[in-house]
DOLOVEX-681868 format. One record per residue: x, y, z of N, C-alpha, C in turn. Coordinates in steps of 0.05 Angstrom, whole numbers, plus 5000, padded with zeros to 4 digits. Example, Ala and Ser with C-alpha at 12.3 -4.5 7.8 and 13.67 -1.06 7.14 Angstrom:
2
526448865156524649105156526449345156 525749555142527349795143525850015157 
***
This chain:
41
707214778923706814688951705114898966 704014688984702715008999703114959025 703015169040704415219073701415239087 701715059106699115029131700315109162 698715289172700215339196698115059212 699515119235698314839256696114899264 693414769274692014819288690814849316 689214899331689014999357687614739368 689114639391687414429389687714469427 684914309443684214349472685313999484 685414019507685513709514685513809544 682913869550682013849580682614149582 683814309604683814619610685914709589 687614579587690714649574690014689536 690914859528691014949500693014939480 693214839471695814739455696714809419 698314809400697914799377699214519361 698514459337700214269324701514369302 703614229297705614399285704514429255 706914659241706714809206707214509197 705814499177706914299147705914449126 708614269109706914339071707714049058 704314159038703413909035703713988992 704313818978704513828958702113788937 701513888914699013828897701013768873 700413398872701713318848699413268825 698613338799696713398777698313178757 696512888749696312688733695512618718 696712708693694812518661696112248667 694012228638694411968624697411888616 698712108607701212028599703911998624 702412088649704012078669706511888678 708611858675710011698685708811548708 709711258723709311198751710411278771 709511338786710911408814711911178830 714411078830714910838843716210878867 714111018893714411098918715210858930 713310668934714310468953715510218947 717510288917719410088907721009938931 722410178947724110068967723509868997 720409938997721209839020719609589022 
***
């Protein structure tokens, strides 16, 4: 996983940030299982 801090963002005089995330790097062969994310909904 990797860690992102937030960025700087303007909206008229006022200066603001958006928040930390981490975002994942999933790596896929051929032999990969499926990912059955949106089974549920």
């Amino acid at each position: 996983t990797m860690n992102y801090d937030g960025k700087t963002k303007r909206r008229g005089r006022t200066q603001g940030k958006t928040s930390k995330y981490k975002k994942a790097i999933v790596k896929l062969t051929e032999e990969s299982a499926d990912i059955n994310f949106f089974q549920g909904m």
